[in-house]
C-alpha positions as CSV (number, residue, x, y, z in Angstrom):
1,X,-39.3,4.0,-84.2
2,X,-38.2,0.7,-82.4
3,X,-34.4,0.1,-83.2
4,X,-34.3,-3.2,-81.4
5,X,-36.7,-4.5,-83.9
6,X,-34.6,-2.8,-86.7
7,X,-31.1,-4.3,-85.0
8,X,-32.4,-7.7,-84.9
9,X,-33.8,-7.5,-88.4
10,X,-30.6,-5.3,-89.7
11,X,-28.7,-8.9,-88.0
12,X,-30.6,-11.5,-89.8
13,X,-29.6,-9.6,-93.2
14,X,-26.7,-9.7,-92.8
15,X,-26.5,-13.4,-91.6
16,X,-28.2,-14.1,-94.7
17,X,-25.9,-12.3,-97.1
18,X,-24.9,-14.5,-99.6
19,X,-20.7,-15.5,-100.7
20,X,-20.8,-14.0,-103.9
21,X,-21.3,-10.8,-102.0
22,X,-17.5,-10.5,-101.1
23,X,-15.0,-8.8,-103.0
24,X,-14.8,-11.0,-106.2
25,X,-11.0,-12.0,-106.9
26,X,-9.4,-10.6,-109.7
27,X,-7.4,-13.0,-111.9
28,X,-6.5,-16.3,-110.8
29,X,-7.1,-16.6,-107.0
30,X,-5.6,-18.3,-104.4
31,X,-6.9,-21.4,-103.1
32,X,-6.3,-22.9,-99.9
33,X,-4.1,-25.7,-101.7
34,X,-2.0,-23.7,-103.0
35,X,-1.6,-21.6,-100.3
36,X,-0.4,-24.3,-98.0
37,X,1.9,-25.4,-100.6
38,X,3.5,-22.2,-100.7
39,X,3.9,-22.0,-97.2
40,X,5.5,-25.4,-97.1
41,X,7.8,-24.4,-100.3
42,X,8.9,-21.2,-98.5
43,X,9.1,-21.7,-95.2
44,X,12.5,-21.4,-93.3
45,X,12.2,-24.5,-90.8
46,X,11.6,-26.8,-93.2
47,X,14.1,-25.6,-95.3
48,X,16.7,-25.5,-92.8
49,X,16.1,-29.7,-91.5
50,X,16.3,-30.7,-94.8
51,X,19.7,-28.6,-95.1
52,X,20.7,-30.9,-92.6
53,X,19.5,-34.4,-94.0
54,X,23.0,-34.6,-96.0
55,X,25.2,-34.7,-92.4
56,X,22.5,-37.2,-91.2
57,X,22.8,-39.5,-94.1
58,X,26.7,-39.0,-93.7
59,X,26.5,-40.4,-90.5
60,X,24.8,-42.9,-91.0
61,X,26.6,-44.5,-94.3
62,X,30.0,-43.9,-92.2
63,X,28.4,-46.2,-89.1
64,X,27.4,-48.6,-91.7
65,X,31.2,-49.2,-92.8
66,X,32.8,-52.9,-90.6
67,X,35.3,-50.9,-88.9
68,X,35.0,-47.2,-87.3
69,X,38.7,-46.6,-87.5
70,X,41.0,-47.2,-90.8
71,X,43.8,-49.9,-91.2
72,X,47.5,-48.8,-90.7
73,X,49.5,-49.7,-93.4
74,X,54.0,-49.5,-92.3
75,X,56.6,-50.2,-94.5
76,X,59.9,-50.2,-93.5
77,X,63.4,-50.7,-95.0
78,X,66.6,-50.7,-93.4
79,X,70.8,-51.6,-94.7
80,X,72.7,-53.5,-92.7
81,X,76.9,-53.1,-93.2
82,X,78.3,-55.6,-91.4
83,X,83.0,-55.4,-91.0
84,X,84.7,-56.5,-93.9
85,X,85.0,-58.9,-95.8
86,X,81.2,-59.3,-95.4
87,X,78.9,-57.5,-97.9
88,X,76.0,-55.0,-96.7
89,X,72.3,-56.2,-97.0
90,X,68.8,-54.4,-97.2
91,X,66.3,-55.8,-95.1
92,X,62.6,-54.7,-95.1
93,X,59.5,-55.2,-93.5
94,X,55.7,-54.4,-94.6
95,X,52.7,-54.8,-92.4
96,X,49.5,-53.8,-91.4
97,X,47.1,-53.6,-88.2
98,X,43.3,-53.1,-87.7
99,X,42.3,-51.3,-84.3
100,X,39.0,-53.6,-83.4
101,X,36.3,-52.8,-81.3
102,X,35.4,-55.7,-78.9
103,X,32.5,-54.0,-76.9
104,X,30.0,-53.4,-79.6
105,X,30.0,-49.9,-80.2
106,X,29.7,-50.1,-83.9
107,X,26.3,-52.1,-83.5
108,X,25.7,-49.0,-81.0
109,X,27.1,-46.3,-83.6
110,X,24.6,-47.4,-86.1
111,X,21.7,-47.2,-84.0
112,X,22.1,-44.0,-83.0
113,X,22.9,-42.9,-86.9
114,X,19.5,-44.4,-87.8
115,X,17.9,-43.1,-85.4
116,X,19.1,-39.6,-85.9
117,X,18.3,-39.8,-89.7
118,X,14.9,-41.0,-88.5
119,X,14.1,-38.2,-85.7
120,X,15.6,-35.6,-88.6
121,X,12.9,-36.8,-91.4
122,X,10.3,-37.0,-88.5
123,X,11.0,-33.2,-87.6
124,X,10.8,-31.9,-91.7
125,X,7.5,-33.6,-91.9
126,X,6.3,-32.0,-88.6
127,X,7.7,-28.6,-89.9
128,X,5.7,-29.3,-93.2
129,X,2.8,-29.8,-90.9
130,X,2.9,-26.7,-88.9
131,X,3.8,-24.9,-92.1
132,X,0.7,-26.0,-94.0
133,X,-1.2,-25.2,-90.3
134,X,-0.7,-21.8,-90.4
135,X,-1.3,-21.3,-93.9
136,X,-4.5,-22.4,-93.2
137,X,-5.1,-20.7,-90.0
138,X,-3.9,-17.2,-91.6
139,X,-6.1,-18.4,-95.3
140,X,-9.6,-18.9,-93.0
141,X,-9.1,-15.8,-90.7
142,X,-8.6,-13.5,-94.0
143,X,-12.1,-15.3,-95.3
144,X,-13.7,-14.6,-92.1
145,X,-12.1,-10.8,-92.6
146,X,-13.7,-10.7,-95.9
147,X,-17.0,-12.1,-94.9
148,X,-17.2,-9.5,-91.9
149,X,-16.4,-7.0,-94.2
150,X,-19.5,-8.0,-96.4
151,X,-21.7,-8.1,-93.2
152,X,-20.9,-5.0,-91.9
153,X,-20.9,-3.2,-95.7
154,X,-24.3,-4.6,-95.9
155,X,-25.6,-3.1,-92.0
156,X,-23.7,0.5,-93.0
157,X,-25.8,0.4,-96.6
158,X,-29.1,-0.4,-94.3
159,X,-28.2,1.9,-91.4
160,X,-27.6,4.9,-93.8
161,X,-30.5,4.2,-95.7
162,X,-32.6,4.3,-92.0
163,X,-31.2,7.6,-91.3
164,X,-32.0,9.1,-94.3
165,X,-35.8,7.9,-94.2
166,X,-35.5,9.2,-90.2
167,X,-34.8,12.3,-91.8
168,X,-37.2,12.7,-94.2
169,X,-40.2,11.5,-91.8
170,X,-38.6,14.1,-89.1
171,X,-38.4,17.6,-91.7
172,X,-42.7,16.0,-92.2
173,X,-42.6,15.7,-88.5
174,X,-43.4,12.3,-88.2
175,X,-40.2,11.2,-85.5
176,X,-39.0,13.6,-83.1
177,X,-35.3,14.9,-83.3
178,X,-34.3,12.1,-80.8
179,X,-35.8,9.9,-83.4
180,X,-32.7,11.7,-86.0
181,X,-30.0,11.7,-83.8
182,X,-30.5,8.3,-82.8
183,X,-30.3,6.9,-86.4
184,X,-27.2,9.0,-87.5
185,X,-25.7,7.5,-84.3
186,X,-25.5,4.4,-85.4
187,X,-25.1,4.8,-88.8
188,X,-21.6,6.4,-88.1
189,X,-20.9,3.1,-85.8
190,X,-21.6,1.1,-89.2
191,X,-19.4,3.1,-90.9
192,X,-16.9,2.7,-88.0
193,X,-17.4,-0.5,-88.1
194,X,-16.7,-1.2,-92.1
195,X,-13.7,0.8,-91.4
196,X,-12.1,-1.7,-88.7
197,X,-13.5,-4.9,-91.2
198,X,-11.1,-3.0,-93.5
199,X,-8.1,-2.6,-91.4
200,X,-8.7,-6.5,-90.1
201,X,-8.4,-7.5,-93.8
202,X,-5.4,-5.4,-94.2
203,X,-4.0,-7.0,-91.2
204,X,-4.7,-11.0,-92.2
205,X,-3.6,-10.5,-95.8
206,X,-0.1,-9.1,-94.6
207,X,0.0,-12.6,-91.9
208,X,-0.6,-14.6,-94.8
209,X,1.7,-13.1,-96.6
210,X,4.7,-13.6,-94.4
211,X,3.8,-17.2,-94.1
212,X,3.1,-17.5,-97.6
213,X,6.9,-15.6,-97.8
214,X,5.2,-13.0,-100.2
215,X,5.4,-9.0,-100.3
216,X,1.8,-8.2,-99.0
217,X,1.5,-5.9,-102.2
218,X,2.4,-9.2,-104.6
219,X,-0.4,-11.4,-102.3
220,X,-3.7,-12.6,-104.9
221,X,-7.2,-12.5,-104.2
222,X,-8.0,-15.4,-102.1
223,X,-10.9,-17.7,-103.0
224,X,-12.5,-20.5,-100.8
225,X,-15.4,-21.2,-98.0
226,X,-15.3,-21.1,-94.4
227,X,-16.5,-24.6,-94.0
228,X,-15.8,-25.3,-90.4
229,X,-17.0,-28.6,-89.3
230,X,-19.3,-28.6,-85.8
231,X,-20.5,-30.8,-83.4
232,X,-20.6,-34.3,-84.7
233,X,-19.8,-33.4,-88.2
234,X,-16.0,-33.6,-86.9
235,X,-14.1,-36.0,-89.1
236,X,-12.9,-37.2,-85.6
237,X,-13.2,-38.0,-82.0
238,X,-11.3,-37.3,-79.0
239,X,-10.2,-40.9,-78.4
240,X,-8.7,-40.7,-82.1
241,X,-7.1,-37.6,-81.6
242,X,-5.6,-38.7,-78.7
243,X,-4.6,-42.4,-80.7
244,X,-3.0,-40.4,-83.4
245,X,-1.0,-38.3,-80.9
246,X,1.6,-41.4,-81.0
247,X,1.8,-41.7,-84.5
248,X,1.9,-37.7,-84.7
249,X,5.7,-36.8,-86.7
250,X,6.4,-34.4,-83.4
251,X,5.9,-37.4,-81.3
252,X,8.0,-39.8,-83.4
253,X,10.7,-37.0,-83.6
254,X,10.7,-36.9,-79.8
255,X,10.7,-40.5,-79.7
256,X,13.6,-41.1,-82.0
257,X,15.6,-38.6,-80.7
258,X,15.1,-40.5,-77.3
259,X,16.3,-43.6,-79.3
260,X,19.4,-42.1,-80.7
261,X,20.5,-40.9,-77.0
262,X,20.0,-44.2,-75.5
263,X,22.4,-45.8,-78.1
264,X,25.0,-43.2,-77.8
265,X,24.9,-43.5,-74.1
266,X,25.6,-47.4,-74.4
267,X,28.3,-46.4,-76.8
268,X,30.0,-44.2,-74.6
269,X,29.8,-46.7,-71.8
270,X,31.2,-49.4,-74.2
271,X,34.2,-46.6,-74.8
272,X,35.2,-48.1,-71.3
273,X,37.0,-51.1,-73.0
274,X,40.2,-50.8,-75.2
275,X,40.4,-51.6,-78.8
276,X,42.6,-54.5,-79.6
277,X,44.7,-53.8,-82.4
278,X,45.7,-56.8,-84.7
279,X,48.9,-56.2,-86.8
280,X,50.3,-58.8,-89.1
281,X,54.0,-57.8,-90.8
282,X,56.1,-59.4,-93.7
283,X,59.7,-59.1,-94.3
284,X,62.7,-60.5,-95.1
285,X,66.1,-60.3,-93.0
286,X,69.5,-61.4,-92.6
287,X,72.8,-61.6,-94.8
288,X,72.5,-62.7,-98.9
289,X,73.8,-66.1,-98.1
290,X,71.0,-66.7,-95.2
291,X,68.4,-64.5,-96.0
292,X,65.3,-65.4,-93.8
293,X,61.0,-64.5,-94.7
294,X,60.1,-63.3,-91.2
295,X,56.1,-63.4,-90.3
296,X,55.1,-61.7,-87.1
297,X,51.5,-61.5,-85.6
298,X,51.4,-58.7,-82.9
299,X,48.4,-58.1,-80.5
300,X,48.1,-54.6,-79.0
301,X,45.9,-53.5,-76.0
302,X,45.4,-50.0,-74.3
303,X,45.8,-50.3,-70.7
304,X,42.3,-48.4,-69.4
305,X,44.0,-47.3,-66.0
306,X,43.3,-43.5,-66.2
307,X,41.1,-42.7,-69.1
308,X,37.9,-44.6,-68.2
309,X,35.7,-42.3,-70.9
310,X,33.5,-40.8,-67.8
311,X,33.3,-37.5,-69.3
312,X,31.5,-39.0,-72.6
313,X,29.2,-41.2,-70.6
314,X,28.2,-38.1,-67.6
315,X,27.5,-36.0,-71.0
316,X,25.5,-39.1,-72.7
317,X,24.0,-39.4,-69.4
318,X,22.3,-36.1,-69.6
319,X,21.5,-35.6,-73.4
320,X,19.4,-39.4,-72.5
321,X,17.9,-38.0,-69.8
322,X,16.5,-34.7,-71.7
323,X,15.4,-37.0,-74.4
324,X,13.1,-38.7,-71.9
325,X,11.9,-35.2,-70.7
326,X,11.2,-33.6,-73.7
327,X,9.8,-36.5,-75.0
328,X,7.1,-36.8,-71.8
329,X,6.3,-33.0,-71.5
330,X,5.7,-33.2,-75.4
331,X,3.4,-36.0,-75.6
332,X,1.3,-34.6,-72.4
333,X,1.3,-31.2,-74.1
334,X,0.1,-32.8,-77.2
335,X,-2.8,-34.2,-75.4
336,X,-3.9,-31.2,-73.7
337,X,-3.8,-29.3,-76.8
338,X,-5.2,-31.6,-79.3
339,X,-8.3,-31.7,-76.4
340,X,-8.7,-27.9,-76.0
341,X,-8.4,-27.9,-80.0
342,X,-11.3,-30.1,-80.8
343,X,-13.6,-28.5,-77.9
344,X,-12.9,-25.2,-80.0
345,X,-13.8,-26.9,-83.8
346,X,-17.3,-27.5,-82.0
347,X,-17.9,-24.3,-81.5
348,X,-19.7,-22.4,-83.9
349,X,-17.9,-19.5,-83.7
350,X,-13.9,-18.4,-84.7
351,X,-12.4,-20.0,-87.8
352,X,-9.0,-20.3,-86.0
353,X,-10.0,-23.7,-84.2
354,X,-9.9,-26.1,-87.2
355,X,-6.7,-26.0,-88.7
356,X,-5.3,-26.8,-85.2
357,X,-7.2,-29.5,-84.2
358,X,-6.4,-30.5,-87.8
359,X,-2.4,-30.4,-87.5
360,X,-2.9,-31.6,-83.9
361,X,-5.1,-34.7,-85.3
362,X,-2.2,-35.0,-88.5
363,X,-4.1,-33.8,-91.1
364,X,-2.5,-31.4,-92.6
């Protein structure tokens, strides 16, 4: 008997085994829609930024306000009792000052508030995108599971069915008992083989179930085609992917954040100059016979000899200069990654390599 004949013949069967020949889902199965929309529903990141979007949007309406400090509002009251024969008086006095910032840090305050809010809605959409990525990822390796599950089912079936005719045609002695032993050889690697498709399904059901945040018993039937796009049939070249790493949410997080640390930098350098406070009080003094409406103006200015703010700006200083960092090593990461993704959708093989150069391109 010629196995290699038989292998190659046993491997274009089971090439050729059809979709419907996977395990049929019971009930309503999940699609690959809603399985990214679970993820994104469930999962912690995204949950967590958008947790945050209230203290963002606090900022910024507090930076959008004239003044960053509050008016002071005095009163004050006081009785004069002059000797005899002269008769006591109240005087009083009500005023109030405005501490004004004359180097522009509100202008500076806001910028950094907007920008914040902007790097924060930048980051949920990113964590919505790598959310919906590994749905996918985890959705097409349990298909591929499924479908290798099918294949090797289908060799075991054909395998088994050899050694049993191997059998038969030995006990007539037609094949020899090398002939036998041979076939019930690899028959037992099918059915070693069907067994590790098995425990591979059990595995990728049970890692899209914890991104799906689902008990792996409560996890549907999945439903769907590996439909892996190759060669030129990408939806996308390398100079797009590489266009669209600028516009990527990641990239506009980074560069946001970048933004926001610039502007609080130039707002702790403007903390070098002293707010002028402007006070304007009201009152009325003197004795009943000569009482007098007193209006005084007062000007008040911090003298910046030994507070000079250096500790804000050498900490602004830094936090800037991390921003630029992170946001360089991110964008030449993104471009390695979104290269060695594509090169791996073109390959015919592993349906692991489209989702990522799918959330690397922004499609997810």
């Amino acid at each position: 008997m010629q196995f290699p004949i038989l292998a190659l013949a046993l491997v274009l069967v089971a090439f050729t085994v059809p979709p419907s020949a996977q395990s049929s889902p019971a009930g309503n199965p999940l699609s690959l829609a809603e399985a990214m929309r679970l993820a994104e529903a469930g999962n912690t990141a995204v949950r967590s930024r958008e947790a945050q979007l209230a203290a963002a949007e606090g900022a910024r309406s507090e930076a959008a306000s004239p003044f960053f400090n509050n008016p002071e509002l005095s009163v004050e009251k006081s009785r004069r009792r002059p000797p005899p024969p002269d008769a006591s008086t109240t005087e009083w006095t009500a005023g109030i000052s405005q501490p004004i910032e004359i180097a522009g840090q509100q202008s500076r305050r806001r910028e950094a508030a907007a920008a914040s809010l902007e790097a924060l809605r930048a980051e949920i959409d990113d964590a919505r995108r790598q959310a919906r990525a590994d749905a996918a990822t985890r959705f097409f390796a349990l298909l591929a599971a499924q479908r290798r599950l099918a294949i090797e089912q289908r060799s075991f079936e054909l395998f088994d069915r050899t050694s049993q005719a191997v059998a038969k045609r030995r006990s007539a002695g037609e094949d020899t008992r090398l002939d036998a032993n041979v076939a019930l050889i690899e028959a037992e690697r099918a059915r070693n083989a069907v067994a590790r498709a098995r425990e591979q399904i059990l595995e990728a059901r049970g890692e899209l179930a914890t991104v799906l945040q689902l008990p792996a018993a409560a996890l549907p039937e999945i439903a769907g085609e590996i439909g892996t796009p190759i060669g030129d049939r990408l939806p996308y070249r390398l100079d797009q992917l590489e266009s669209s790493t600028q516009a990527h949410s990641r990239q506009r997080a980074f560069a946001a954040r970048q933004e926001a640390a610039q502007a609080r930098l130039a707002l702790a350098q403007a903390g070098r100059y002293p707010d002028l406070t402007v006070g304007v009080k009201v009152g009325r003094e003197g004795p009943g016979i000569a009482r007098e409406r007193v209006t005084t103006l007062a000007l008040s200015v911090p003298l910046p000899l030994f507070k000079r703010n250096d500790a804000a700006i050498g900490e602004a200083v830094t936090a800037a200069t991390q921003a630029e960092i992170d946001r360089t090593s991110a964008m030449r990461d993104a471009q390695g990654s979104g290269q060695a993704a594509l090169e791996q959708a073109r390959k015919p093989a592993g349906a692991r390599a489209a989702p990522a150069a799918h959330h690397a391109c922004g499609l997810y």
